[in-house]
Each structure stands twice: as structure tokens, then as C-alpha cells.
Kinemage of the C-alpha trace (Angstrom):
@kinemage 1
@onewidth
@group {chain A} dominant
@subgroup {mainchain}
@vectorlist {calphas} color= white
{ca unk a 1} P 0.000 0.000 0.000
{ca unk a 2} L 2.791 2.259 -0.938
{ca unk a 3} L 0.659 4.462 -2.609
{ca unk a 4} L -1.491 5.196 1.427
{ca unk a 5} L 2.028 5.889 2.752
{ca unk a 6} L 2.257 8.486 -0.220
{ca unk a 7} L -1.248 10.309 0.413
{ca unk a 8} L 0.215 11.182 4.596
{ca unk a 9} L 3.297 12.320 3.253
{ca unk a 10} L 2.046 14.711 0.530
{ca unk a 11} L 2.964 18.125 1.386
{ca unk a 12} L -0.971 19.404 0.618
{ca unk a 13} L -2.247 16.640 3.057
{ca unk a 14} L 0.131 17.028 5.726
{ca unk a 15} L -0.405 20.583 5.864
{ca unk a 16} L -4.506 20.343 6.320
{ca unk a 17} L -3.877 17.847 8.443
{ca unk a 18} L -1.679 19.970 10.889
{ca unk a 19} L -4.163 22.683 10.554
{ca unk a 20} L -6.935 20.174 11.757
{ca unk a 21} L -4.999 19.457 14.747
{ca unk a 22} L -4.073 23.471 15.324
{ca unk a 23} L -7.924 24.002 15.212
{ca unk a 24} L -9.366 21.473 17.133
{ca unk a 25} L -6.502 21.432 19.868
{ca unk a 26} L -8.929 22.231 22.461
{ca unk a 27} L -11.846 20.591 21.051
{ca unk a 28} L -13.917 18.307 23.350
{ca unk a 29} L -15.912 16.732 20.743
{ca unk a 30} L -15.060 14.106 18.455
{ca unk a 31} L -11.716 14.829 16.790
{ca unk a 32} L -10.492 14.280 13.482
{ca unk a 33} L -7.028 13.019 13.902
{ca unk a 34} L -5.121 9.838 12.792
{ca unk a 35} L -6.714 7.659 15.795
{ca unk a 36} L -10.071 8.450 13.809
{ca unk a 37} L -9.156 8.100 9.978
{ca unk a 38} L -7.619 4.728 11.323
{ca unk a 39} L -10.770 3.288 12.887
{ca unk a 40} L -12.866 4.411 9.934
{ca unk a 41} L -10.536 2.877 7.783
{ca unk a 42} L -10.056 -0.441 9.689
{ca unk a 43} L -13.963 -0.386 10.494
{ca unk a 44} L -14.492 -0.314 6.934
{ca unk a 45} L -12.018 -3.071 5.837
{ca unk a 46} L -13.459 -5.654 8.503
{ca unk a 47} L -17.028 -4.893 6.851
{ca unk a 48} L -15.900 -5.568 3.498
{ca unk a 49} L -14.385 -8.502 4.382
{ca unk a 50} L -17.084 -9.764 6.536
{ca unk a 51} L -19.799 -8.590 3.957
{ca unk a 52} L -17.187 -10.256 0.937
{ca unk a 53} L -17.888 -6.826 -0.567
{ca unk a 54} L -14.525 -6.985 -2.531
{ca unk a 55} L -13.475 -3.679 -2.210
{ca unk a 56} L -9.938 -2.867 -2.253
{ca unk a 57} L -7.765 -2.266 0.826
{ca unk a 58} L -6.111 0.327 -0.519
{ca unk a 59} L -9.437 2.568 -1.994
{ca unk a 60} L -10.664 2.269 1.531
{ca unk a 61} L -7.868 3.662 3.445
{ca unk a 62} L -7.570 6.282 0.545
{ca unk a 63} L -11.156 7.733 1.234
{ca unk a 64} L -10.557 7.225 5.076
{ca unk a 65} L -7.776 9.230 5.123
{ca unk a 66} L -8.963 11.729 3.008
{ca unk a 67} L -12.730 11.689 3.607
{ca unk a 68} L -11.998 14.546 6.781
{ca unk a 69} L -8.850 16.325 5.713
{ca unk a 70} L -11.083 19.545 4.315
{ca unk a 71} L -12.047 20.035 8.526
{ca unk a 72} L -10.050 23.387 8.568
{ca unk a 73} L -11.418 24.825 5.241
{ca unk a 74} L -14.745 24.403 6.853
{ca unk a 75} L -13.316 26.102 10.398
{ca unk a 76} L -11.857 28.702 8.395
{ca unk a 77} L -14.105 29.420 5.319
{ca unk a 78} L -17.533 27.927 5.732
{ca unk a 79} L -16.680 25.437 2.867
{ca unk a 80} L -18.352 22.210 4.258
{ca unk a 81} L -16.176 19.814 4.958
{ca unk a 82} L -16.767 17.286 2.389
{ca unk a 83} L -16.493 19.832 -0.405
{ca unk a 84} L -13.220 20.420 1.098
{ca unk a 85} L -11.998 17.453 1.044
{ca unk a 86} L -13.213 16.348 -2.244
{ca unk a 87} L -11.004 19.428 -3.144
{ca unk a 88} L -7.699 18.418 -1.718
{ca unk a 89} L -8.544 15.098 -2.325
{ca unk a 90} L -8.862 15.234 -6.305
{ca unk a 91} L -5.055 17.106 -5.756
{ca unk a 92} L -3.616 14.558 -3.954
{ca unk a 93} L -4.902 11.428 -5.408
{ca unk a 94} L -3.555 12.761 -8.602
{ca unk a 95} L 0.049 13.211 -7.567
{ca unk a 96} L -0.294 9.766 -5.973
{ca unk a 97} L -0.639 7.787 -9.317
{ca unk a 98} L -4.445 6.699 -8.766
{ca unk a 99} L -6.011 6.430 -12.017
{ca unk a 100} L -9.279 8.325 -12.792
{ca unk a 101} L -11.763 5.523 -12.214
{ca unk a 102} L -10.251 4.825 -8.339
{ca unk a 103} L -9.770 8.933 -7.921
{ca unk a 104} L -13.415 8.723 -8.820
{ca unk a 105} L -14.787 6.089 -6.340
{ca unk a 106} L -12.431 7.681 -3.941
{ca unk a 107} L -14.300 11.182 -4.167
{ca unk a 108} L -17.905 9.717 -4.955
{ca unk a 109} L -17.163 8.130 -0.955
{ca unk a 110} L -15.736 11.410 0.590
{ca unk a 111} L -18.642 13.388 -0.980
{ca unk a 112} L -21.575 11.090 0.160
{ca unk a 113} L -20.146 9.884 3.558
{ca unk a 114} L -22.483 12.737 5.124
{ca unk a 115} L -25.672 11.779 3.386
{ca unk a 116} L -27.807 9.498 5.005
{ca unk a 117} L -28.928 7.916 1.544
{ca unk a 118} L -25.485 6.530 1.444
{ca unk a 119} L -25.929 3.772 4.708
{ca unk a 120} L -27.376 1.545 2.918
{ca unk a 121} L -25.070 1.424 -0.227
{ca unk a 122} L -22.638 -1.775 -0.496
{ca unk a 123} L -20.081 -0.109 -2.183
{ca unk a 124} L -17.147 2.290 -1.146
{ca unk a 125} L -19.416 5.032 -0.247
{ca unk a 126} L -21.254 2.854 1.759
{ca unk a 127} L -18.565 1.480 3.803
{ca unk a 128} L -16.811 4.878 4.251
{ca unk a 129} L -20.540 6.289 5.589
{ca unk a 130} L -21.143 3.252 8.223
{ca unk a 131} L -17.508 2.913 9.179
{ca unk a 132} L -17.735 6.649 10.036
{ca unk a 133} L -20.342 6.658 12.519
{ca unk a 134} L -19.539 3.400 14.186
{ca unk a 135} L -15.989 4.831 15.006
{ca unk a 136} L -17.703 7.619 17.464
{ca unk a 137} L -17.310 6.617 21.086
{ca unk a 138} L -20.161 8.705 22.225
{ca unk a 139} L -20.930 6.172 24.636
{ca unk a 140} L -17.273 6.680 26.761
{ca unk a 141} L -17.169 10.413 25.336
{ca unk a 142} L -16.045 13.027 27.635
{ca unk a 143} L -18.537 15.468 26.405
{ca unk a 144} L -21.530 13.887 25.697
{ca unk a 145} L -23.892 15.860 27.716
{ca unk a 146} L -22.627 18.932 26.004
{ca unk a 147} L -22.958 17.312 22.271
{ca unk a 148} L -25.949 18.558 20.631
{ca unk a 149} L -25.913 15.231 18.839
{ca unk a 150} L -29.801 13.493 19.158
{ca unk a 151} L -29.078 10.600 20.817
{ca unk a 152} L -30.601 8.528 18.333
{ca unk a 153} L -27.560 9.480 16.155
{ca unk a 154} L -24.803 9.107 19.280
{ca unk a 155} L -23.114 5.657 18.549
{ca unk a 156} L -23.727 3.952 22.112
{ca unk a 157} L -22.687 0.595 21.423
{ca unk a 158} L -19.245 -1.109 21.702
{ca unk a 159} L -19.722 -3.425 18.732
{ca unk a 160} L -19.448 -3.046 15.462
């Protein structure tokens, strides 16, 4: 998966990324830091095996990675955050040597993995939207009084 080890080290990722961090340093909802691109991305590879969905490894740690990483252009300009992404995403993908059909599964995923329409999908998108809500720990969360989450939408269950 050289090409995952690629998307953390280019310069355009890094960078959001460290804004993310700068931004949400004192943050006590859910973050969006390495600890939670990993679980959505390992969330979503144990589905896909489970399910025998066949979807590549490497597409789903691409869009788990990546599916976030426009956070501070929503902080800083309104932009929401999957428009962002699907921004620096296109960027990066490209430099990485993904060819267009996997760039376009890739951004199809980051795109829908905020639309509810997209949970029942068995396809990238699909596995990027569940994985993403089953990696909230709302039910240990330090601030779940304060989140103005409905609790119908908190994720208060240890299994996946």
C-alpha cells in the first residue's frame, strides 16, 4: 500500500492535516485526527471482508484518510467539509498515481459519507458512511452531555 504511505506524506495533506490538529486542539468533541481516519478505515475493511464486498484495501484507506482532511477549510471558510476534502482530495490522489476511475470512487465516498442515503449502499461510499459513525465513542465520550448530537444518532454501542 505504498501508494497510502504516499497520500500522509504529501505536502498538501500534511499541511490540512496539521491545521486540523491546530484548530481542534482544544476541542472536546469528536476529533479528526489519525486515531479516527484509522478506525474508519479499519472499520471499513473488517465490513468488506465480513460482507465479501470486494473492495480494495487500498481505496478504503484512501477515502478514510482523506474523507476529513477539508475540517479546517470548513473552520476557516464555511466550505463544508466534504467539499473540502473532495477538493484536496482530487489534488492529492492525482500526484499519488491513482487512475481516474479509483480517484473517482475515492471522491464519490468522501462526498456522500455525510448523506444518510449513502448507509445503505454496499459499495465504497457505503462502507466509508457506516464505518464513520460506528468509530464515534459517544458512549465513553467526555462530552456527551454537552454534544448537541440526538441521541438517536450518538453511537452507544461497543460493537461493530
Amino acid at each position: 500500500m505504498e501508494r497510502i504511505d504516499q497520500i500522509c506524506c504529501h505536502p498538501l495533506w500534511k499541511e490540512s492535516y496539521e491545521k486540523i490538529q491546530e484548530l481542534e486542539k482544544d476541542r472536546i468533541f469528536c476529533g479528526h485526527d489519525m486515531v479516527h481516519f484509522l478506525d474508519v478505515a479499519r472499520i471499513a475493511y473488517i465490513e468488506t471482508l465480513e460482507r465479501r464486498l470486494g473492495i480494495s484495501r487500498e481505496l478504503i484507506y484512501s477515502a478514510a484518510l482523506l474523507h476529513d482532511i477539508g475540517r479546517h477549510l470548513q473552520y476557516t471558510r464555511n466550505i463544508p467539509h466534504e467539499q473540502g476534502s473532495c477538493i484536496l482530495a482530487e489534488q492529492i490522489l492525482k500526484d499519488c498515481g491513482y487512475e481516474e476511475e479509483d480517484r473517482k470512487q475515492v471522491l464519490e465516498a468522501i462526498r456522500a459519507h455525510r448523506s444518510k442515503e449513502t448507509e445503505k449502499l454496499d459499495n465504497l461510499a457505503g462502507v466509508l458512511y457506516r464505518a464513520d459513525k460506528k468509530s464515534r465513542k459517544c458512549l465513553f465520550c467526555r462530552a456527551r452531555k454537552e454534544c448537541d448530537w440526538p441521541e438517536k444518532k450518538k453511537n452507544l454501542v461497543v460493537s461493530v
